[in-house]
C-alpha atoms as a printed R data frame, in Angstrom:
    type eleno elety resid chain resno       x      y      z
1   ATOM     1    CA   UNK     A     1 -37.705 17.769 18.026
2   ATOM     2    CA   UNK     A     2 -41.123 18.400 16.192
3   ATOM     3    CA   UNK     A     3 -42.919 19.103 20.045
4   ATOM     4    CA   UNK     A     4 -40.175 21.699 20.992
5   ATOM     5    CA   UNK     A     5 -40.355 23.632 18.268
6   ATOM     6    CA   UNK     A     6 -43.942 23.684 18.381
7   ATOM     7    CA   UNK     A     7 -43.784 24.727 21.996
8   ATOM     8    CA   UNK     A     8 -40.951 27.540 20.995
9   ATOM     9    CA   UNK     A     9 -43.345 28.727 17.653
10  ATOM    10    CA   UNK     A    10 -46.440 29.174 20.579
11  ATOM    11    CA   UNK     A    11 -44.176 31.181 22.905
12  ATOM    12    CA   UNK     A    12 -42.821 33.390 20.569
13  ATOM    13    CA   UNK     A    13 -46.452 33.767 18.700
14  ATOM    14    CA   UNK     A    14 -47.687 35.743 22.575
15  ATOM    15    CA   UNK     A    15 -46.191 39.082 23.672
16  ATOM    16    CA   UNK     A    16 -43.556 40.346 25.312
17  ATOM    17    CA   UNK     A    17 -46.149 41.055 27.973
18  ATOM    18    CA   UNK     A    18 -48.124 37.963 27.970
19  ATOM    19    CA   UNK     A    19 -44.775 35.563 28.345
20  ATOM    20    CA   UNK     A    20 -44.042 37.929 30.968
21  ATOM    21    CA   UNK     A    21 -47.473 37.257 32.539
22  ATOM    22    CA   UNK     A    22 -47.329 33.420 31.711
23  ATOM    23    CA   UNK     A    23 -43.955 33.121 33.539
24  ATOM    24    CA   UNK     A    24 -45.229 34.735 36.914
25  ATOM    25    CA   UNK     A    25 -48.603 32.326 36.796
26  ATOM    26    CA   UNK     A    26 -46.419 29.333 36.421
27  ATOM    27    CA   UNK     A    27 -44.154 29.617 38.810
28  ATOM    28    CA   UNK     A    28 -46.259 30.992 41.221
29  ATOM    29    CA   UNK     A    29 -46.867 28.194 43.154
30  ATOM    30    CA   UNK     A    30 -43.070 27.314 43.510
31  ATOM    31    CA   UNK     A    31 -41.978 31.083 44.563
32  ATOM    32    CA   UNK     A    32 -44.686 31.094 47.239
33  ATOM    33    CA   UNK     A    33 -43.137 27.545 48.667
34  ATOM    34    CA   UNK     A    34 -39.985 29.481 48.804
35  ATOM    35    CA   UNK     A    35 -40.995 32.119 50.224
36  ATOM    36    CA   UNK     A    36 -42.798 30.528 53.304
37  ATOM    37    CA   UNK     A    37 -39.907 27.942 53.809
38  ATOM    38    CA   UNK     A    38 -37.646 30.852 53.715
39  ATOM    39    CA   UNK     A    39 -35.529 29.881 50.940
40  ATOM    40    CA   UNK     A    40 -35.377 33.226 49.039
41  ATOM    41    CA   UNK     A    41 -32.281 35.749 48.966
42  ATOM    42    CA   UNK     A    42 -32.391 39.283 49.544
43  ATOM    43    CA   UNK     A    43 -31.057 40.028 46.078
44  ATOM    44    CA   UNK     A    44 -32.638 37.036 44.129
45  ATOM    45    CA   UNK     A    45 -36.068 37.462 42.145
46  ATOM    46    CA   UNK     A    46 -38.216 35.173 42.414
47  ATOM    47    CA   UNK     A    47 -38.070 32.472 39.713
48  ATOM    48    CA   UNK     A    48 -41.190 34.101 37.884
49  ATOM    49    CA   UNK     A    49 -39.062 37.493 37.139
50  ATOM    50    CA   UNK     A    50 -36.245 35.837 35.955
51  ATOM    51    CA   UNK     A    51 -36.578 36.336 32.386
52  ATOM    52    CA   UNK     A    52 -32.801 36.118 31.047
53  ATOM    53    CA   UNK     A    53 -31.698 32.038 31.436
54  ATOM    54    CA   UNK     A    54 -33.060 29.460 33.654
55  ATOM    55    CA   UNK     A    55 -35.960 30.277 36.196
56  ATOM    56    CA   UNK     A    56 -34.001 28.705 39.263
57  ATOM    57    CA   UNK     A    57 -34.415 29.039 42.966
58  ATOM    58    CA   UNK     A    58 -31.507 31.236 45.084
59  ATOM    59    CA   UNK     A    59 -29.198 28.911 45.982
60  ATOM    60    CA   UNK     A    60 -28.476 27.515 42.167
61  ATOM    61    CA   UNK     A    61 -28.855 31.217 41.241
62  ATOM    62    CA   UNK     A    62 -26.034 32.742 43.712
63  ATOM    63    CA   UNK     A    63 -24.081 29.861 42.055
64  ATOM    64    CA   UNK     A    64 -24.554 30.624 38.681
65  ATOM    65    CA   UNK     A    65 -23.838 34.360 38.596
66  ATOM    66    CA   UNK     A    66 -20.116 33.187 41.019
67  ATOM    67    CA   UNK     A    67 -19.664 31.002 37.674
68  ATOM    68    CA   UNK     A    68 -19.936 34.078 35.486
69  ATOM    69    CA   UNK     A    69 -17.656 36.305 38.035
70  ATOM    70    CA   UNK     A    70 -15.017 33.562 37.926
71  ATOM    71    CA   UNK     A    71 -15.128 33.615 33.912
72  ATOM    72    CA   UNK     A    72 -14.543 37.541 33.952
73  ATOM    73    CA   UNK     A    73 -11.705 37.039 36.248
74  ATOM    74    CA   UNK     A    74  -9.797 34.308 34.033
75  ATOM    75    CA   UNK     A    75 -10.639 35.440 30.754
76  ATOM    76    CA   UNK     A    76 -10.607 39.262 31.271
77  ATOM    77    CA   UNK     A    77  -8.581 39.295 34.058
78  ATOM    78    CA   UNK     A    78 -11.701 41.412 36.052
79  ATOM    79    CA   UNK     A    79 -10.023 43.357 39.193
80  ATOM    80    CA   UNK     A    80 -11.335 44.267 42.110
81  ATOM    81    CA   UNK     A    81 -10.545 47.828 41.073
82  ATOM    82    CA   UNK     A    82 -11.958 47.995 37.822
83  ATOM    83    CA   UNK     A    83 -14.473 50.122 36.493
84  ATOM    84    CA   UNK     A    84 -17.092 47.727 35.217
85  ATOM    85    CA   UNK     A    85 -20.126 48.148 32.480
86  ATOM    86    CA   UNK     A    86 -22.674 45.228 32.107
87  ATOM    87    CA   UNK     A    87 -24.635 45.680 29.116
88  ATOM    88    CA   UNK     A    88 -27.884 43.848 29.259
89  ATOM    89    CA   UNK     A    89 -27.752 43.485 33.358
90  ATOM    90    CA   UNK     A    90 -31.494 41.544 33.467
91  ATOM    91    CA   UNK     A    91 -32.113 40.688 37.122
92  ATOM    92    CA   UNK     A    92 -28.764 40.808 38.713
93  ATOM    93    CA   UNK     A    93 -27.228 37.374 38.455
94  ATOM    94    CA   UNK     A    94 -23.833 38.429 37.515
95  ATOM    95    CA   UNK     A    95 -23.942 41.568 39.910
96  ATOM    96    CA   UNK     A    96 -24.717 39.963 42.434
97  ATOM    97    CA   UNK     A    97 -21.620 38.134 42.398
98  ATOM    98    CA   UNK     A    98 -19.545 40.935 42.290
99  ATOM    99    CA   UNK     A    99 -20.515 42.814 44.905
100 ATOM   100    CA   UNK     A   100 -18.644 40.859 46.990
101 ATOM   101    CA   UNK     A   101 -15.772 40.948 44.619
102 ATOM   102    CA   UNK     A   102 -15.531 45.132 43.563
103 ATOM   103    CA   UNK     A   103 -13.788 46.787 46.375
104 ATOM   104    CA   UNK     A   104 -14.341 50.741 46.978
105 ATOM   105    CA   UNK     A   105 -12.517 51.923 44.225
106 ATOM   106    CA   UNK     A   106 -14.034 49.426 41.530
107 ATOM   107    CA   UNK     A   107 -18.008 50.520 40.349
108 ATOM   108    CA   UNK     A   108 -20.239 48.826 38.350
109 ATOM   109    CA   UNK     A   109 -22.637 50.178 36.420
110 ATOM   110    CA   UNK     A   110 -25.672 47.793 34.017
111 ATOM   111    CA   UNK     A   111 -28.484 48.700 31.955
112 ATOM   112    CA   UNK     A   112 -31.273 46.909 30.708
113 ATOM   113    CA   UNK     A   113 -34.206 46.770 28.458
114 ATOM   114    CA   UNK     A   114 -36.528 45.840 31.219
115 ATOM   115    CA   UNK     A   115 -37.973 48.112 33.373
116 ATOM   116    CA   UNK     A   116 -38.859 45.579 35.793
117 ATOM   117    CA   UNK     A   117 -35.344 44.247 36.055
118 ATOM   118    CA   UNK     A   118 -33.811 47.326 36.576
119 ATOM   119    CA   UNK     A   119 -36.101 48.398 39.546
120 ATOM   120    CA   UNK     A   120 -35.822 44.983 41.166
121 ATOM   121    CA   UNK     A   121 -31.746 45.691 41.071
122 ATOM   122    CA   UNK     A   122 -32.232 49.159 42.473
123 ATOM   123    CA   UNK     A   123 -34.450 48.122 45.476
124 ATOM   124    CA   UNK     A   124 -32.006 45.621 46.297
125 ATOM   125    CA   UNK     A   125 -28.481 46.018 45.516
126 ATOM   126    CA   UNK     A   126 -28.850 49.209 44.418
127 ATOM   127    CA   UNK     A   127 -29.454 50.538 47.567
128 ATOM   128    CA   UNK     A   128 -27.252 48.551 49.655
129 ATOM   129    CA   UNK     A   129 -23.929 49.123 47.354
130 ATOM   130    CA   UNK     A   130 -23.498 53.265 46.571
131 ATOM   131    CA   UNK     A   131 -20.866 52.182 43.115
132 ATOM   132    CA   UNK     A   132 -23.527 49.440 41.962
133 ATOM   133    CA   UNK     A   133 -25.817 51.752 39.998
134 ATOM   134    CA   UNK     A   134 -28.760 50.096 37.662
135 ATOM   135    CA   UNK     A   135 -30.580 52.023 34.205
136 ATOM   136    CA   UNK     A   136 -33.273 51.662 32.384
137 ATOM   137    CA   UNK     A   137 -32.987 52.295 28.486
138 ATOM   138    CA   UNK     A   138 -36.667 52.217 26.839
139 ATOM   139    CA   UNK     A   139 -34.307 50.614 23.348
140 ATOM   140    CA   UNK     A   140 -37.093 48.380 21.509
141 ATOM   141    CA   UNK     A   141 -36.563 44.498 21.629
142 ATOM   142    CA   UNK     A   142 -39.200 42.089 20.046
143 ATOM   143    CA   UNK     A   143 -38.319 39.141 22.431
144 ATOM   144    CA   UNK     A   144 -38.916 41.550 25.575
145 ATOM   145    CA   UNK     A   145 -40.815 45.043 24.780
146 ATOM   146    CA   UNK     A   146 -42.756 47.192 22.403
147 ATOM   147    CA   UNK     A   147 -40.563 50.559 23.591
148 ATOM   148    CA   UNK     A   148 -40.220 52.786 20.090
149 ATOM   149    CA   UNK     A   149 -36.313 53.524 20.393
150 ATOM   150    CA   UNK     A   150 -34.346 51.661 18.222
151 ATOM   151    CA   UNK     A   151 -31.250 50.189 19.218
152 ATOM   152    CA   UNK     A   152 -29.295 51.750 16.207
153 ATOM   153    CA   UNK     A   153 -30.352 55.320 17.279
154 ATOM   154    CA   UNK     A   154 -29.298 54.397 21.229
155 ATOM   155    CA   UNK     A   155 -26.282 56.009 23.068
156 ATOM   156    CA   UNK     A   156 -24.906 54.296 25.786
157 ATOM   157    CA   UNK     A   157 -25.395 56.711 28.904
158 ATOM   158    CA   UNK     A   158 -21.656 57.248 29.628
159 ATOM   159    CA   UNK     A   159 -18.692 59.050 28.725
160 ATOM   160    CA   UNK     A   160 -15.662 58.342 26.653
161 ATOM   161    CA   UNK     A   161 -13.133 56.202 27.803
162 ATOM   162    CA   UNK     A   162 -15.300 55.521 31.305
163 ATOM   163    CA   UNK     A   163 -14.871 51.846 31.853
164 ATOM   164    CA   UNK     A   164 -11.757 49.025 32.277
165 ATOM   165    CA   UNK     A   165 -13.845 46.232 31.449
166 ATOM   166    CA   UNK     A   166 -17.082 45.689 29.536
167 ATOM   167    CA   UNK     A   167 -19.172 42.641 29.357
168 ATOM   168    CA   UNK     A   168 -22.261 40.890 28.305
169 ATOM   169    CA   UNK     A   169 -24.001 38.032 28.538
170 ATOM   170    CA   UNK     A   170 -26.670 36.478 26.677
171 ATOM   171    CA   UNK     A   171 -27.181 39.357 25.063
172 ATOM   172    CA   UNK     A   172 -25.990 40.053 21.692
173 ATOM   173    CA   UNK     A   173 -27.592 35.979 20.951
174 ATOM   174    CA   UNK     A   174 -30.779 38.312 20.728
175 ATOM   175    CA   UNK     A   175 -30.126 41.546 18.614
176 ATOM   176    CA   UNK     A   176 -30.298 42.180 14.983
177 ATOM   177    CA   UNK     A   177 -26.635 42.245 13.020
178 ATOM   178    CA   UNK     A   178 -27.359 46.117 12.552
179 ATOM   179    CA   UNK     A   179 -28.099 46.578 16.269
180 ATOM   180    CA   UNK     A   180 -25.288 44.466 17.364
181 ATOM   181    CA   UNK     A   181 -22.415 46.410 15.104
182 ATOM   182    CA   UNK     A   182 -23.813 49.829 16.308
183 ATOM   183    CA   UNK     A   183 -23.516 48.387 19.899
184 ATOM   184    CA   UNK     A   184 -19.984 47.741 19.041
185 ATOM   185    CA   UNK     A   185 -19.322 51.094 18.092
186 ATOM   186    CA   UNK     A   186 -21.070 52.509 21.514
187 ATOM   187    CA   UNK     A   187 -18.666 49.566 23.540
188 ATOM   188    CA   UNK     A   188 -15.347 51.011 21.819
189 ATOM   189    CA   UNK     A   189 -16.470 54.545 22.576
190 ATOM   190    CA   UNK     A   190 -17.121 53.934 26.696
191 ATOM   191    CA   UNK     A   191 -14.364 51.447 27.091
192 ATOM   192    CA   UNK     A   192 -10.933 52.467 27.517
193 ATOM   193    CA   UNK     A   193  -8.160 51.604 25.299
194 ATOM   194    CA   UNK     A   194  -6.965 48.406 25.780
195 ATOM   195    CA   UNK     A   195  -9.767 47.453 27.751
196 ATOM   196    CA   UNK     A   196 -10.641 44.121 27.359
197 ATOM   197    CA   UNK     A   197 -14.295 43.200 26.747
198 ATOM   198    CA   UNK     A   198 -16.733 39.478 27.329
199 ATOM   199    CA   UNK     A   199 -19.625 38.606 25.372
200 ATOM   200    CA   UNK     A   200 -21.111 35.434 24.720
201 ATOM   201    CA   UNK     A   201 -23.019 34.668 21.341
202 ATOM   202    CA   UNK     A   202 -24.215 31.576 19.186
203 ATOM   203    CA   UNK     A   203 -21.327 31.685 16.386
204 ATOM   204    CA   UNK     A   204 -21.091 28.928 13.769
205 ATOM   205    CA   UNK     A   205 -18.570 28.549 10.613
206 ATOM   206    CA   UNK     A   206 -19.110 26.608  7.082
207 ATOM   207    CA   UNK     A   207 -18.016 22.974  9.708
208 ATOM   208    CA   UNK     A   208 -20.940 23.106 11.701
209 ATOM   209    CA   UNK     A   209 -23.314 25.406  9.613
210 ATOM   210    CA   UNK     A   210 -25.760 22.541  8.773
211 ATOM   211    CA   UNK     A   211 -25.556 20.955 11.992
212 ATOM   212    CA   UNK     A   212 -27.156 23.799 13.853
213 ATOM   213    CA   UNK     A   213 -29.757 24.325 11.057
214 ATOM   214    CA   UNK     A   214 -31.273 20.855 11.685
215 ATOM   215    CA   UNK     A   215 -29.428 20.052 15.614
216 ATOM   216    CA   UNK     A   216 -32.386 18.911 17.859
217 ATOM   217    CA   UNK     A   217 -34.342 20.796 20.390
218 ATOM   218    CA   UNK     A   218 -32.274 24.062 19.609
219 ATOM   219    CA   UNK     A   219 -31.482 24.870 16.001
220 ATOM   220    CA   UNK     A   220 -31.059 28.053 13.866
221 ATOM   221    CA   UNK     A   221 -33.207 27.087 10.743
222 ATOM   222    CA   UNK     A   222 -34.102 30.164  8.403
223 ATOM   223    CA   UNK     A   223 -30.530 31.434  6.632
224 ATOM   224    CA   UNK     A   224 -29.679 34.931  6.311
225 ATOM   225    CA   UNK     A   225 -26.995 36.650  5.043
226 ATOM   226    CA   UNK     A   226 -24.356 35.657  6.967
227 ATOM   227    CA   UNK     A   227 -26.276 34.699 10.345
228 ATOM   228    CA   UNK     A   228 -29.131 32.265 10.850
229 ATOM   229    CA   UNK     A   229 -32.189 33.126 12.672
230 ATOM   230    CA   UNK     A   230 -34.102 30.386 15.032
231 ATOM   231    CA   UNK     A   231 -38.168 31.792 14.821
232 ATOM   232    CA   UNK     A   232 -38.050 34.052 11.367
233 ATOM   233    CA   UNK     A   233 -40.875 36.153 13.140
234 ATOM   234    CA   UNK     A   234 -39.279 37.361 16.252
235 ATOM   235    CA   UNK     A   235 -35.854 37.862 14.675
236 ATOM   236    CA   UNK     A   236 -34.871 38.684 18.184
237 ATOM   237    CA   UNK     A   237 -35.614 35.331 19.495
238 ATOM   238    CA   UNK     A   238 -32.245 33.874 19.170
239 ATOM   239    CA   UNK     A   239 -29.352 34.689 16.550
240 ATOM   240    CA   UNK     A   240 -26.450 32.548 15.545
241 ATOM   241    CA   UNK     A   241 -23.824 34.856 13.114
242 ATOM   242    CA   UNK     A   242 -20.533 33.264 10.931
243 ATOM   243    CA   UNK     A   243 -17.848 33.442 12.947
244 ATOM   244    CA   UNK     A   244 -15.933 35.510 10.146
245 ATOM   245    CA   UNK     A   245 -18.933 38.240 10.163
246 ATOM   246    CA   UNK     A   246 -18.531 38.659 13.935
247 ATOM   247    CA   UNK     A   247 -14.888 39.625 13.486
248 ATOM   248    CA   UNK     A   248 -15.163 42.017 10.602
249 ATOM   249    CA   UNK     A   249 -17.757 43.913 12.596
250 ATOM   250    CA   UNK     A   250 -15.812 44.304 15.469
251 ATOM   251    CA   UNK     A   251 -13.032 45.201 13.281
252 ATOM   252    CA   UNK     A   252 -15.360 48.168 11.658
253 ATOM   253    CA   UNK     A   253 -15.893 49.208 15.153
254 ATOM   254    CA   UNK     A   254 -12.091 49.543 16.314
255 ATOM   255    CA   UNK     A   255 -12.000 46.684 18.209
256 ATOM   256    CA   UNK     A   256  -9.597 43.877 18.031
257 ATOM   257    CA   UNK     A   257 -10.485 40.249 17.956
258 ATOM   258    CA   UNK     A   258  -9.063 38.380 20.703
259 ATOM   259    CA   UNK     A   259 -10.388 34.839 20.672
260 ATOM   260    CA   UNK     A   260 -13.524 32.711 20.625
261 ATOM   261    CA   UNK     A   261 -13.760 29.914 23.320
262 ATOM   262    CA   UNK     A   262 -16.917 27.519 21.647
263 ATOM   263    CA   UNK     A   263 -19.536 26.874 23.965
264 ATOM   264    CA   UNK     A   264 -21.090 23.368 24.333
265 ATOM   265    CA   UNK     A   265 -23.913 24.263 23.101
266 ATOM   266    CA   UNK     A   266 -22.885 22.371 19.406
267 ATOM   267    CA   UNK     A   267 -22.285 19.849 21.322
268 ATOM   268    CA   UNK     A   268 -23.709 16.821 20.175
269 ATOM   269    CA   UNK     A   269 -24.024 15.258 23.489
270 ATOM   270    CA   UNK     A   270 -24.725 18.234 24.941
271 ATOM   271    CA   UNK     A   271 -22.411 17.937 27.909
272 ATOM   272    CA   UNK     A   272 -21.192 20.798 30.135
273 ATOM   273    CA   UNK     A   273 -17.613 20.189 29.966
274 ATOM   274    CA   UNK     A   274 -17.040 23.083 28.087
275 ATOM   275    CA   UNK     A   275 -16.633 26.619 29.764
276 ATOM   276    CA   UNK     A   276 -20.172 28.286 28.694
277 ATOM   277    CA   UNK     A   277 -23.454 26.729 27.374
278 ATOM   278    CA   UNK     A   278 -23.095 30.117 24.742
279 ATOM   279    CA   UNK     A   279 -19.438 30.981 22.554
280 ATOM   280    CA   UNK     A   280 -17.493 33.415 24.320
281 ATOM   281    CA   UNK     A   281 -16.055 35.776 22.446
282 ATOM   282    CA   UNK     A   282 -12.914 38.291 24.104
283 ATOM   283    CA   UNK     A   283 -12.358 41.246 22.320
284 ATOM   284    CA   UNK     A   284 -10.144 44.746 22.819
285 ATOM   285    CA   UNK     A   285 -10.672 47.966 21.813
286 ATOM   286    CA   UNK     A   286  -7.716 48.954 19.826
């Protein structure tokens, strides 16, 4: 426990730049194998841009964002109509997925924090699919860039009432509570009513508070009010928030609380029988 959290303290001690850089270098060698035994995709980065989850070849890649497609469709009941928003797209693993699953009359559009992620999306799918359509928002995040807008001052770049279904993944485990409730604000304004929404989070309650302060390998150590923070210097490292917390913010927002299916990662065998590594949490605007 003592060597991963030294090994998490020295990567979020560098930059957002400098684990960028550090990422490329070490999987450079592996992404050049793949690329001269021909085992990269069209749409896939290479596993030195992937800087959202695990840095995995193609094949496990294509796999992972069908998982993701498959939980919008059962939880959310995703259509191959809908209008679709992805908040925090990264690198494509989820749209990838549904480009072969949005029909003509369905669009998706994503936005990201990282330039590099969005213009990788726009090269590829981007160009290929006219209703997939990729932004970049320059919104400050101390785990990924040193832009100057705050995420409390940013508006989502859409209209009112322009989207069935909004989702996110992986995303609000690394935002500020202050960030995340004005995102929730911004999500019941673009969403239409009724529209169901995704996100996954780390969420915890007074039963397994302690646990996940002192859990091994991956642990939420410094307390705040009402959320626990895993490095206290890059507060958007990772985030676990109450469970109760999460559900009067989305209340202030106008959104209704659906349910919360736990992820397995409380788990204390740390088995993937459970839908999601993170807590999914389904939510409504009202």
């Amino acid at each position: 426990m003592k060597k991963t959290n030294s090994i998490r303290k020295i990567w979020y001690s560098l930059s957002s730049n400098q684990r960028f850089l550090f990422r490329r270098l070490y999987y450079f060698p592996i992404d050049l194998l793949d690329q001269v035994l021909g085992r990269r995709h069209k749409y896939v980065p290479p596993r030195g841009m992937i800087y959202t989850g695990s840095s995995i070849g193609s094949k496990e890649y294509l796999k992972q964002g069908q998982f993701q497609l498959n939980l919008l469709k059962e939880e959310i009941d995703l259509l191959p109509s809908d209008k679709v928003l992805d908040i925090g797209s990264g690198v494509g693993r989820t749209a990838i997925a549904l480009t072969k699953y949005l029909n003509k009359e369905g669009t998706y559009d994503g936005f990201d924090v990282v330039k590099k992620g969005v213009e990788w999306c726009n090269k590829g799918i981007g160009e290929d699919f006219s209703n997939f359509k990729f932004k970049y928002v320059p919104v400050f995040n101390d785990l990924y860039n040193t832009s100057k807008m705050k995420a409390t001052e940013f508006k989502f770049p859409y209209g009112n009432n322009s989207f069935d279904k909004v989702f996110s993944i992986s995303l609000f485990t690394h935002m500020q509570l202050d960030e995340i409730q004005h995102y929730f604000y911004q999500i019941a304004r673009v969403v239409k009513p009724n529209g169901l929404c995704f996100s996954t989070f780390f969420l915890y309650d007074s039963h397994d508070e302690k646990y996940i302060s002192e859990k091994e390998h991956f642990n939420f150590p410094y307390k705040r009010e009402g959320y626990r923070l895993m490095n206290e210097n890059v507060k958007s490292g990772n985030i676990a928030i109450h469970k109760n917390v999460l559900k009067s913010m989305l209340q202030n927002a106008g959104m209704e609380y659906i349910r919360i299916v736990d992820g397995f990662w409380k788990s204390k065998t740390l088995n993937n029988t459970g839908r999601e590594y993170q807590d999914i949490v389904i939510f409504k605007r009202i």
